[in-house]
mmCIF file of the N, C-alpha and C atoms, coordinates in Angstrom:
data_MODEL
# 
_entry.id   MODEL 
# 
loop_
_atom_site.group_PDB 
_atom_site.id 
_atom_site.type_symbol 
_atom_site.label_atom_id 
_atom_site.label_alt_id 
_atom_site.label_comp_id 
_atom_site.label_asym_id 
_atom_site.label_entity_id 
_atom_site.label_seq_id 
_atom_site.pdbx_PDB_ins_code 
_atom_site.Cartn_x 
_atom_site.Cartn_y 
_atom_site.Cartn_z 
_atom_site.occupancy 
_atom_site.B_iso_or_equiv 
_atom_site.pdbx_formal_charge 
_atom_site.auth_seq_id 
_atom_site.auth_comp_id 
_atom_site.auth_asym_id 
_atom_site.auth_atom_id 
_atom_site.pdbx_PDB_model_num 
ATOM 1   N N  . UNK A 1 1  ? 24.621 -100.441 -12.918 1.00 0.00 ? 1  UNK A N  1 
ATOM 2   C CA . UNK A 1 1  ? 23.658 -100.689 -13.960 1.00 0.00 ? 1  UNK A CA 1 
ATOM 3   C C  . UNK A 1 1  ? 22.320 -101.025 -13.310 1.00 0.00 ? 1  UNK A C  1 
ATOM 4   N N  . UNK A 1 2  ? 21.411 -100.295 -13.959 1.00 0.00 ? 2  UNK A N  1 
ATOM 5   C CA . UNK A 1 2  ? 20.281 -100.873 -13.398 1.00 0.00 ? 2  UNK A CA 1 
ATOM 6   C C  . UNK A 1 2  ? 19.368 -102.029 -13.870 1.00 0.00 ? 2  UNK A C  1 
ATOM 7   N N  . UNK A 1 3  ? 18.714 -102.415 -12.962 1.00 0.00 ? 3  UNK A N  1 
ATOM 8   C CA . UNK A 1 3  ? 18.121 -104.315 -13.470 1.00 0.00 ? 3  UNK A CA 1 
ATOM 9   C C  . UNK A 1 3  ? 17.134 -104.016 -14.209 1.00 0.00 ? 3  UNK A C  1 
ATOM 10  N N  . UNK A 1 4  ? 16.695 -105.256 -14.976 1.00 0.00 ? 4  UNK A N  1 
ATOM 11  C CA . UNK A 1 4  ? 15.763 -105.206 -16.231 1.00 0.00 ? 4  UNK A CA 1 
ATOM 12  C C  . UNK A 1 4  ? 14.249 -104.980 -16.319 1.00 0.00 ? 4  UNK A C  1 
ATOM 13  N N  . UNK A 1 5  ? 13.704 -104.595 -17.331 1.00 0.00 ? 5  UNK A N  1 
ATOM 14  C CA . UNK A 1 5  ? 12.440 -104.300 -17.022 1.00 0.00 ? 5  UNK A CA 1 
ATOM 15  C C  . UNK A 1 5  ? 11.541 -105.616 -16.644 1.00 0.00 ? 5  UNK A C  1 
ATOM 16  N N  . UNK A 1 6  ? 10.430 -105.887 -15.686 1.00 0.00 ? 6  UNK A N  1 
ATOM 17  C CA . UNK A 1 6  ? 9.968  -107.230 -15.597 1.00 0.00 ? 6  UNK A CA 1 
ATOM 18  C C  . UNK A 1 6  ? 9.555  -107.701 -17.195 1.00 0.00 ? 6  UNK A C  1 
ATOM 19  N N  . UNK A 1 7  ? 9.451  -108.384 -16.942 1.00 0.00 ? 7  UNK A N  1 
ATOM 20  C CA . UNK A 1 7  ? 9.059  -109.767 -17.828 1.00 0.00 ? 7  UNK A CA 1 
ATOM 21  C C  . UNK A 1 7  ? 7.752  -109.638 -18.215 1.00 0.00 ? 7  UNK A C  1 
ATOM 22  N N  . UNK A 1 8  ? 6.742  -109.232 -17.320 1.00 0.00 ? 8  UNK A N  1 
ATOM 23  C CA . UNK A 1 8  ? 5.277  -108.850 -18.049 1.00 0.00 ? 8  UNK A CA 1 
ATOM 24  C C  . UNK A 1 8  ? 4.931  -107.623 -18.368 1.00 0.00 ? 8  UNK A C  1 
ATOM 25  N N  . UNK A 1 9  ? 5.685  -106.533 -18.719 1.00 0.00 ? 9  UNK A N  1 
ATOM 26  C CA . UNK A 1 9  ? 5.899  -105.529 -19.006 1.00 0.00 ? 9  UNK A CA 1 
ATOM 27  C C  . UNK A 1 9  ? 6.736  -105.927 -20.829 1.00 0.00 ? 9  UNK A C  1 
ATOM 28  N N  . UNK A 1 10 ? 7.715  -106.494 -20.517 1.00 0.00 ? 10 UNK A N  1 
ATOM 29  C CA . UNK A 1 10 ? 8.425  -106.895 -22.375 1.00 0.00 ? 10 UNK A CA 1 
ATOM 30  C C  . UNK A 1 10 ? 7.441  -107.679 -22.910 1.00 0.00 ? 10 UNK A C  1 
ATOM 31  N N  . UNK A 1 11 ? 6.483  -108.514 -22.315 1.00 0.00 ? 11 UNK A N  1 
ATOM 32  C CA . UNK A 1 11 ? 5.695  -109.590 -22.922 1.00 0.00 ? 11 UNK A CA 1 
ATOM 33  C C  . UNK A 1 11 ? 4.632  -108.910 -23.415 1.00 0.00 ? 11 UNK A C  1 
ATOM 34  N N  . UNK A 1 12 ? 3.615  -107.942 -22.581 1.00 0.00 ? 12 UNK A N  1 
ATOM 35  C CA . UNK A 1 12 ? 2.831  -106.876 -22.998 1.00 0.00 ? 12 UNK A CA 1 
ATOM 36  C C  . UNK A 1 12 ? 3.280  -105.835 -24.452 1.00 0.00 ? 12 UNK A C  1 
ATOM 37  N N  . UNK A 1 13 ? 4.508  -105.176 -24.216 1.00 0.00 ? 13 UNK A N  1 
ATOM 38  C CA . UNK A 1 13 ? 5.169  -104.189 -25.487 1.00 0.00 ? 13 UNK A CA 1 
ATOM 39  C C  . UNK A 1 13 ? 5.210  -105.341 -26.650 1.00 0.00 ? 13 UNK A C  1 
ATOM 40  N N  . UNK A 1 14 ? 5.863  -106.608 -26.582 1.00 0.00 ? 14 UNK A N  1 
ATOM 41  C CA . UNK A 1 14 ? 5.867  -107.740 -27.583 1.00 0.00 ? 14 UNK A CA 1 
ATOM 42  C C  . UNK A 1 14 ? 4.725  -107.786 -28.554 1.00 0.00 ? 14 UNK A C  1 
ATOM 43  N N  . UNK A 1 15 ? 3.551  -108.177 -27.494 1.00 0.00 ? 15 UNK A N  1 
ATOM 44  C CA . UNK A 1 15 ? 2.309  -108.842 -28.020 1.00 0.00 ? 15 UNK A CA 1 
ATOM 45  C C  . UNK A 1 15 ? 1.220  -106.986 -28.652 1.00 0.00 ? 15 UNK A C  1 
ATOM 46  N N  . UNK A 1 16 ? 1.631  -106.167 -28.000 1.00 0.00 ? 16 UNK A N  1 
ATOM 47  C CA . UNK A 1 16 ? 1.231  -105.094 -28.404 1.00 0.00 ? 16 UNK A CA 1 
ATOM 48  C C  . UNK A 1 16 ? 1.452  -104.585 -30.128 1.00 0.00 ? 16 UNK A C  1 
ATOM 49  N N  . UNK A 1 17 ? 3.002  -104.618 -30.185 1.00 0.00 ? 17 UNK A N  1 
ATOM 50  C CA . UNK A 1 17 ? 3.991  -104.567 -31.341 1.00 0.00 ? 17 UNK A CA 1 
ATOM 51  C C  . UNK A 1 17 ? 3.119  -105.788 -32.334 1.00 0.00 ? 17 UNK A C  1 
ATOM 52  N N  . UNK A 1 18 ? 3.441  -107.019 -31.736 1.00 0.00 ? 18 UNK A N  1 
ATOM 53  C CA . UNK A 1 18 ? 3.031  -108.662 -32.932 1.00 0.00 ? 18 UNK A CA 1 
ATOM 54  C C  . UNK A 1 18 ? 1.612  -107.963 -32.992 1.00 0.00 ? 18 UNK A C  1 
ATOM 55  N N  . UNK A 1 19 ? 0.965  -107.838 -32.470 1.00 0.00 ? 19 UNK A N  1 
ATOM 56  C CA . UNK A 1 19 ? -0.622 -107.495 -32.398 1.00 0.00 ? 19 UNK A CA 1 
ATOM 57  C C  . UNK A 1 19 ? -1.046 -106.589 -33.589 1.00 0.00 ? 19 UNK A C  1 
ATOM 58  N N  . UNK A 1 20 ? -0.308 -105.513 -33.984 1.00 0.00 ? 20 UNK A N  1 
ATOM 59  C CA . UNK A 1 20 ? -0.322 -104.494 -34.856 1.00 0.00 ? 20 UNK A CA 1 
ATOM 60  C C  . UNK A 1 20 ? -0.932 -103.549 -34.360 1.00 0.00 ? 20 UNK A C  1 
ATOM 61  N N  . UNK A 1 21 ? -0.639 -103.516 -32.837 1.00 0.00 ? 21 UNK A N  1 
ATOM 62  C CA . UNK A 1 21 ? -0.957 -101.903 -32.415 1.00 0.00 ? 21 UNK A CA 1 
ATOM 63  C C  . UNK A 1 21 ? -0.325 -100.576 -32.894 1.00 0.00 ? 21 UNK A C  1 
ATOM 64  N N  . UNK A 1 22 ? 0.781  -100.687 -33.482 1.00 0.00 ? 22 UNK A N  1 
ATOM 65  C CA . UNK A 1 22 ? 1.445  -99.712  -33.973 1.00 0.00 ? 22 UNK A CA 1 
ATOM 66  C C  . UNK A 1 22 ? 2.717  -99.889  -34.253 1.00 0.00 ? 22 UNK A C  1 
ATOM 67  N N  . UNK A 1 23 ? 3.668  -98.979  -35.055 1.00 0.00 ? 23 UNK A N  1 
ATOM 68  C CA . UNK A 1 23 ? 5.395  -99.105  -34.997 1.00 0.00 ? 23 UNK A CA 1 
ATOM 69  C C  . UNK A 1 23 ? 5.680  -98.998  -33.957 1.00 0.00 ? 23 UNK A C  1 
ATOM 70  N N  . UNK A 1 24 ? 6.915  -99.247  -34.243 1.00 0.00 ? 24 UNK A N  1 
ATOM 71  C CA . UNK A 1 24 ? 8.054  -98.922  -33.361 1.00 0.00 ? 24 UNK A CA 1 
ATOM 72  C C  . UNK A 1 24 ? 8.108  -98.217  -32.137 1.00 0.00 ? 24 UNK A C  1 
ATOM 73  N N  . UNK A 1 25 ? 7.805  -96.470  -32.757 1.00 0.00 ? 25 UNK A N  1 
ATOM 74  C CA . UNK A 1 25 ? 8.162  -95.878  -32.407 1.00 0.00 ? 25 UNK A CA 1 
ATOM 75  C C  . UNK A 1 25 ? 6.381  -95.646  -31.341 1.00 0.00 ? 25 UNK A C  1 
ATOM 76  N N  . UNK A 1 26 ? 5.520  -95.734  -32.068 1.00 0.00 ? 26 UNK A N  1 
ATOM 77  C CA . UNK A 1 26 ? 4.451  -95.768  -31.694 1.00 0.00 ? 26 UNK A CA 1 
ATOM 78  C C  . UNK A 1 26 ? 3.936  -96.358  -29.914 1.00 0.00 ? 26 UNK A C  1 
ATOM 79  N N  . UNK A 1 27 ? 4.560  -97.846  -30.357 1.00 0.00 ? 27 UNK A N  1 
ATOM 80  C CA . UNK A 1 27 ? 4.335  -98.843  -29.272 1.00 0.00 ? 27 UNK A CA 1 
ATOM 81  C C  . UNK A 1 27 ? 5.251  -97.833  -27.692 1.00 0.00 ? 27 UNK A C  1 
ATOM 82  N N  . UNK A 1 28 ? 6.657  -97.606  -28.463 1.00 0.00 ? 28 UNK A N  1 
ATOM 83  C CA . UNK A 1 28 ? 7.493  -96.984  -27.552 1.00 0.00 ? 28 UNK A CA 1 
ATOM 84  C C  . UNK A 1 28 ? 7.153  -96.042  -26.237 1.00 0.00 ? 28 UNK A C  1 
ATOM 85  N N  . UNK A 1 29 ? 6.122  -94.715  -27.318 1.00 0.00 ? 29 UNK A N  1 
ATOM 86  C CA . UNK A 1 29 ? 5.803  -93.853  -27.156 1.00 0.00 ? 29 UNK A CA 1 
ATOM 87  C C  . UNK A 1 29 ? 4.216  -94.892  -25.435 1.00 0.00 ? 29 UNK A C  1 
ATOM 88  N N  . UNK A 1 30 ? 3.849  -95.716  -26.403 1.00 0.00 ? 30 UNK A N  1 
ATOM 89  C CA . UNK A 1 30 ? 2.590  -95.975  -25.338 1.00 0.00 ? 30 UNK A CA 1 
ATOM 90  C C  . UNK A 1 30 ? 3.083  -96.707  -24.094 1.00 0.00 ? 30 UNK A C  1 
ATOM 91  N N  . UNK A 1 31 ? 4.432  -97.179  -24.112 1.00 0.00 ? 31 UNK A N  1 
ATOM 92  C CA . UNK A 1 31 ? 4.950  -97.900  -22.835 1.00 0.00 ? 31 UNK A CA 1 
ATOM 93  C C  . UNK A 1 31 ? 5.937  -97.081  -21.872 1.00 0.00 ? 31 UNK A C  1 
ATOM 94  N N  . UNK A 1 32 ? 6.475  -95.309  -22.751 1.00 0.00 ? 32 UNK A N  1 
ATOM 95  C CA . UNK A 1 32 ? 7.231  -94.501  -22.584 1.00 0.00 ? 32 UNK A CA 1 
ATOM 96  C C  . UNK A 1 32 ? 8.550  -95.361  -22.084 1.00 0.00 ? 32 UNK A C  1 
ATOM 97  N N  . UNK A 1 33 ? 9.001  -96.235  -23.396 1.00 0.00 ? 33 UNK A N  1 
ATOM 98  C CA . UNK A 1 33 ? 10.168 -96.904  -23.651 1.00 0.00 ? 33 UNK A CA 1 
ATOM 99  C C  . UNK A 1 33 ? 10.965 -96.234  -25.129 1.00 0.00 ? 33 UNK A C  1 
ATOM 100 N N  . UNK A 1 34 ? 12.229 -96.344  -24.882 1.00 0.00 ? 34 UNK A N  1 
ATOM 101 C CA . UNK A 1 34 ? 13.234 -96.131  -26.230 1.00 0.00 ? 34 UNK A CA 1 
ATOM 102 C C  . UNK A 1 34 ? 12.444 -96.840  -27.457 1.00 0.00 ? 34 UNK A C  1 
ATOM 103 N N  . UNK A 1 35 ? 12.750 -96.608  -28.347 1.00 0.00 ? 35 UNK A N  1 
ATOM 104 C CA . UNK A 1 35 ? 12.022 -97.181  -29.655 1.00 0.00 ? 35 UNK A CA 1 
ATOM 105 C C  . UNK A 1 35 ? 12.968 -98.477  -29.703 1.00 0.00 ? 35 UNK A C  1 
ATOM 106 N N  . UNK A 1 36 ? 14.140 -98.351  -29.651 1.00 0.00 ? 36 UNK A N  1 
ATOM 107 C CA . UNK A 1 36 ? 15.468 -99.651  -30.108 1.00 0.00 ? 36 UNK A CA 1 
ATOM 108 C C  . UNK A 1 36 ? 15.071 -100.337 -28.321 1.00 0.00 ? 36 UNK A C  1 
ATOM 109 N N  . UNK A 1 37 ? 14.632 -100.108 -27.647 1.00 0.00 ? 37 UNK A N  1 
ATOM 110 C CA . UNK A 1 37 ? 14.131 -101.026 -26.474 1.00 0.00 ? 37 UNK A CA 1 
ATOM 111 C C  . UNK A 1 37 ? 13.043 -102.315 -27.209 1.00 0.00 ? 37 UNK A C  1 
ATOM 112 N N  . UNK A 1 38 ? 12.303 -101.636 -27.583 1.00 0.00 ? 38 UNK A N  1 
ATOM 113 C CA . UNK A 1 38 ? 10.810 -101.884 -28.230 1.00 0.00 ? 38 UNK A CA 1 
ATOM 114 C C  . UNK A 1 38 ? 11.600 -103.224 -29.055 1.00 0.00 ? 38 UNK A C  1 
ATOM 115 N N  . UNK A 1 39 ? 12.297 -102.607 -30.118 1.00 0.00 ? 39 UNK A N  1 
ATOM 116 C CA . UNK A 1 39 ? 13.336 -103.194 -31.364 1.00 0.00 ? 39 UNK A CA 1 
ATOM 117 C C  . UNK A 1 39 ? 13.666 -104.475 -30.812 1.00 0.00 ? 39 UNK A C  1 
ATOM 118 N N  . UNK A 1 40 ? 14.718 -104.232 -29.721 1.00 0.00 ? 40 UNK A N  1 
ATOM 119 C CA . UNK A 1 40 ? 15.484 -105.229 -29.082 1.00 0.00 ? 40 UNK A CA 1 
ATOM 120 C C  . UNK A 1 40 ? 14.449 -106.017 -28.761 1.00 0.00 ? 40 UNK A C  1 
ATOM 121 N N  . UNK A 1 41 ? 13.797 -106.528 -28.037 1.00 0.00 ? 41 UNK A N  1 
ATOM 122 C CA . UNK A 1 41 ? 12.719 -107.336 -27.381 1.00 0.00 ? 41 UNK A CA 1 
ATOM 123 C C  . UNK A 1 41 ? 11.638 -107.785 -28.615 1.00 0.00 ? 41 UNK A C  1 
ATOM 124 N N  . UNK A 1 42 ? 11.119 -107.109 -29.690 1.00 0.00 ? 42 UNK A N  1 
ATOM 125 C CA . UNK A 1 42 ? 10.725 -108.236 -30.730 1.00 0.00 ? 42 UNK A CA 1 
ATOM 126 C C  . UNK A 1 42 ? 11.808 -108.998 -31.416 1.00 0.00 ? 42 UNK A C  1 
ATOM 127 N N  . UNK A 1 43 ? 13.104 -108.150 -31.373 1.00 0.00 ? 43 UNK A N  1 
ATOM 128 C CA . UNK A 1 43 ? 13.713 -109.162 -32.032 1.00 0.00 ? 43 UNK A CA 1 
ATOM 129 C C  . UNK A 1 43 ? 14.105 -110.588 -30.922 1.00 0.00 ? 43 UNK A C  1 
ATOM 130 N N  . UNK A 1 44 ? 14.469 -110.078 -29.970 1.00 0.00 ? 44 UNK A N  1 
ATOM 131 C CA . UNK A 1 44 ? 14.594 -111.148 -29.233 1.00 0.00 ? 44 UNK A CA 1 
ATOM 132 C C  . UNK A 1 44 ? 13.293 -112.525 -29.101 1.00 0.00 ? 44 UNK A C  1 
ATOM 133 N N  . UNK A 1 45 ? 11.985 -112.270 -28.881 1.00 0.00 ? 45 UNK A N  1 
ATOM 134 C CA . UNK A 1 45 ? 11.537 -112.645 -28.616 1.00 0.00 ? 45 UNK A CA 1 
ATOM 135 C C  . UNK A 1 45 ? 11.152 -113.434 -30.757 1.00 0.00 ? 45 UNK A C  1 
ATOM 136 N N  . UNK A 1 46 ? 11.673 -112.790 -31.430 1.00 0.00 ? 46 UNK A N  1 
ATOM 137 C CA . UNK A 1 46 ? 11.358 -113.856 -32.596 1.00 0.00 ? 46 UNK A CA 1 
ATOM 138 C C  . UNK A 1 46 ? 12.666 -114.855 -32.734 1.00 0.00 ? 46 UNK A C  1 
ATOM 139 N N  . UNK A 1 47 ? 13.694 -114.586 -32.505 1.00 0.00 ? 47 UNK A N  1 
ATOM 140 C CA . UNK A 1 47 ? 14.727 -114.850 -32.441 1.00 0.00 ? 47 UNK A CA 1 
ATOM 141 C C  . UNK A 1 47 ? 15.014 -116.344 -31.017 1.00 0.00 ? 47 UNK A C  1 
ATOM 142 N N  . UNK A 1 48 ? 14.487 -115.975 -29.795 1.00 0.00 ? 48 UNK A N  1 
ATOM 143 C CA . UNK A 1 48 ? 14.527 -116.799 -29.049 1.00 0.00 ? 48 UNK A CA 1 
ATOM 144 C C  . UNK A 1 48 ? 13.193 -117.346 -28.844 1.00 0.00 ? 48 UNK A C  1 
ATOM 145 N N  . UNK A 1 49 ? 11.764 -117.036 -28.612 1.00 0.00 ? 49 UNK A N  1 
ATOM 146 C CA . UNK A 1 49 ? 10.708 -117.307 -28.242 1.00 0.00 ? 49 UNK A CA 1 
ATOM 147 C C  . UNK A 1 49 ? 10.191 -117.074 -27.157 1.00 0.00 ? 49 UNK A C  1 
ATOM 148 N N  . UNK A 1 50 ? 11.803 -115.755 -26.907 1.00 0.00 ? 50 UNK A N  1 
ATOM 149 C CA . UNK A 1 50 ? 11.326 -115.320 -25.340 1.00 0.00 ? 50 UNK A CA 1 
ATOM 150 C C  . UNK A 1 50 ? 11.955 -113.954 -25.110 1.00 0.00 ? 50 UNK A C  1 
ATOM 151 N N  . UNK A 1 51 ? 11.123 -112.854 -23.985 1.00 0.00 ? 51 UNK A N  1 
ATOM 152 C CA . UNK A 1 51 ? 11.989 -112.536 -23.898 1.00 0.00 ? 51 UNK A CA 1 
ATOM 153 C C  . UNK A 1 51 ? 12.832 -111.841 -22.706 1.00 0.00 ? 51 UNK A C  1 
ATOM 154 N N  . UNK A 1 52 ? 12.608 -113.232 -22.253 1.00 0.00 ? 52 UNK A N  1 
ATOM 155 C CA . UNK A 1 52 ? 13.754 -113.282 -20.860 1.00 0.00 ? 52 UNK A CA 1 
ATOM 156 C C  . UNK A 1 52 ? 15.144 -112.671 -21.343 1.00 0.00 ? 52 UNK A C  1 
ATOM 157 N N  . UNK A 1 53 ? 15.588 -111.621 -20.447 1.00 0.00 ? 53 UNK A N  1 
ATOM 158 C CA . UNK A 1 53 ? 16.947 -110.766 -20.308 1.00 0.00 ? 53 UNK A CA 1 
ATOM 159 C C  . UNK A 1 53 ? 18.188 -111.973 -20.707 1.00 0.00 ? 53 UNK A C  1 
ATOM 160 N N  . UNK A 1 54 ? 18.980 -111.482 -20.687 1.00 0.00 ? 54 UNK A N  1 
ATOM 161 C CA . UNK A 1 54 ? 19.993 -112.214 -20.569 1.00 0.00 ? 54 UNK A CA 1 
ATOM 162 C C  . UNK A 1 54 ? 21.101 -111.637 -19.689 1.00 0.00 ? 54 UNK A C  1 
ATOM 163 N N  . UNK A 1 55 ? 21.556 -112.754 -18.694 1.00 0.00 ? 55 UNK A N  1 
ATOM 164 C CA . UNK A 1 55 ? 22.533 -112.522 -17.644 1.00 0.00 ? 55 UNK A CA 1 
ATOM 165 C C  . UNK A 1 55 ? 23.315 -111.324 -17.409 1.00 0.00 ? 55 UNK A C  1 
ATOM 166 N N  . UNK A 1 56 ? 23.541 -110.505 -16.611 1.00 0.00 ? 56 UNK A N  1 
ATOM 167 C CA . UNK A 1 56 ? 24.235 -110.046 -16.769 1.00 0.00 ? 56 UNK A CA 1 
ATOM 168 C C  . UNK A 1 56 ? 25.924 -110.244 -16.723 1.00 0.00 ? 56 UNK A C  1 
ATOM 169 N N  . UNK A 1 57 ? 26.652 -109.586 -17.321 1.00 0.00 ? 57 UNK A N  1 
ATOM 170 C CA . UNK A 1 57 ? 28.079 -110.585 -17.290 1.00 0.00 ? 57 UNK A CA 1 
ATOM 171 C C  . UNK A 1 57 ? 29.017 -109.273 -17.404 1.00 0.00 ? 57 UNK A C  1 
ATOM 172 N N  . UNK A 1 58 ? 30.340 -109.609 -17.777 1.00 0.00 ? 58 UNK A N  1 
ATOM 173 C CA . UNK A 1 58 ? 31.140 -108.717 -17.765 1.00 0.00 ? 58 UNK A CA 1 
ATOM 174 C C  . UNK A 1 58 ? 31.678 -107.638 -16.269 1.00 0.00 ? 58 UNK A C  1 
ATOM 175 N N  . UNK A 1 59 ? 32.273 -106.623 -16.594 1.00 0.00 ? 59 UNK A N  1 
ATOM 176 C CA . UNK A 1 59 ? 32.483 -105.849 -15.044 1.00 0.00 ? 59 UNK A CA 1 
ATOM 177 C C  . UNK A 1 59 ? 34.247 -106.013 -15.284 1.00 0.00 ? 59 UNK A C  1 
ATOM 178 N N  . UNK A 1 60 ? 34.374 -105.498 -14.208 1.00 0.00 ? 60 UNK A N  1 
ATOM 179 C CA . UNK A 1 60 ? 36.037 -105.499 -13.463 1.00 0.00 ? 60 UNK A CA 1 
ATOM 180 C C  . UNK A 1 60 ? 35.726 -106.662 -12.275 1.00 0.00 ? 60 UNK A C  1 
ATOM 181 N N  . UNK A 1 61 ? 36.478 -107.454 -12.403 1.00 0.00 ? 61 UNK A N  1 
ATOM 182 C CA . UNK A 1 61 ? 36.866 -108.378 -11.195 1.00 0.00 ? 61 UNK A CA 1 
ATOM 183 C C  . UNK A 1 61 ? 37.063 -107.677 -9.721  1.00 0.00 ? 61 UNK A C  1 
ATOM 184 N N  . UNK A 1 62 ? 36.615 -107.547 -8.612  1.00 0.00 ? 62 UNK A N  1 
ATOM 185 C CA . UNK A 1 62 ? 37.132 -107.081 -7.804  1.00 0.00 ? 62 UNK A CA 1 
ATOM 186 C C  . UNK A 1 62 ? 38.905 -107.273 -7.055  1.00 0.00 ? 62 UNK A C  1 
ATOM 187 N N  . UNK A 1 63 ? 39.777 -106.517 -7.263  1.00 0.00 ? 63 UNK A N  1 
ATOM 188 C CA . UNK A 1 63 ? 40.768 -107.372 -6.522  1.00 0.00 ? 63 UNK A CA 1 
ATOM 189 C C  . UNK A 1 63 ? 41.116 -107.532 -4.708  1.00 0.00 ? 63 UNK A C  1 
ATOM 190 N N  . UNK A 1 64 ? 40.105 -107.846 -4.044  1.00 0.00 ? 64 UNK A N  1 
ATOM 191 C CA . UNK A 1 64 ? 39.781 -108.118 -2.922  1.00 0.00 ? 64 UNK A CA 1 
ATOM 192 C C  . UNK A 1 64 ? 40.090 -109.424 -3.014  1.00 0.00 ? 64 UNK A C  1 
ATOM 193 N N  . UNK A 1 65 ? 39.836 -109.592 -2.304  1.00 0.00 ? 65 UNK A N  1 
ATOM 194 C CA . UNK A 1 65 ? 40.259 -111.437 -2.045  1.00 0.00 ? 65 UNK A CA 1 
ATOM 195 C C  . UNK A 1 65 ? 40.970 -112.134 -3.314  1.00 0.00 ? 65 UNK A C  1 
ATOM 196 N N  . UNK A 1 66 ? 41.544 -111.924 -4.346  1.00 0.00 ? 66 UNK A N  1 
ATOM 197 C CA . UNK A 1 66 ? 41.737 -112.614 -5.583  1.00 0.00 ? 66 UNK A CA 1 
ATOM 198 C C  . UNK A 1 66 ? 43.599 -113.144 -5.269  1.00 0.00 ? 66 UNK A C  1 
ATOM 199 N N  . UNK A 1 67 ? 44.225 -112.448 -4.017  1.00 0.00 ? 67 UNK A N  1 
ATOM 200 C CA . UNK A 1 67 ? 45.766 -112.934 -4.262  1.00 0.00 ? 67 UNK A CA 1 
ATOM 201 C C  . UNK A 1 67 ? 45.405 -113.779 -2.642  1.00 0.00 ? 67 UNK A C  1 
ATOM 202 N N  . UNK A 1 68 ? 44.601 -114.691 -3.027  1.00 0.00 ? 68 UNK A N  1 
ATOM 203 C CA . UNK A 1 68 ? 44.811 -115.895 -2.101  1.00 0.00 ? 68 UNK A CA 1 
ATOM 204 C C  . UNK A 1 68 ? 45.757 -117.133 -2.561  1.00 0.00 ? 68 UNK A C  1 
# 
């Protein structure tokens, strides 16, 4: 998986979007991001007040070292 977009890059598309630069799809188009990218990150950022990623988690356990 690849790692997340920085942080002043979602904060920019955010304040672009809150700003009333355009929809959705609009804003998307000017950051050449998914539209439901765009989506995800205002909602997050009304929802949390931020919008720092969240952890990544999940996977397969490796079973290397695990029958100690």
């Amino acid at each position: 998986m690849s790692e997340p977009h920085p942080i002043e890059l979602r904060e920019r598309v955010v304040k672009a979007y809150e700003g009333g630069e355009g929809a959705y799809h609009v804003i998307a188009a000017m950051f050449s991001l998914g539209e439901a990218t765009v989506k995800r990150w205002v909602w997050r950022f009304r929802e949390r007040g931020s919008v720092v990623p969240t952890p990544k988690g999940g996977g397969t356990p490796s079973a290397i070292g695990a029958s100690e």
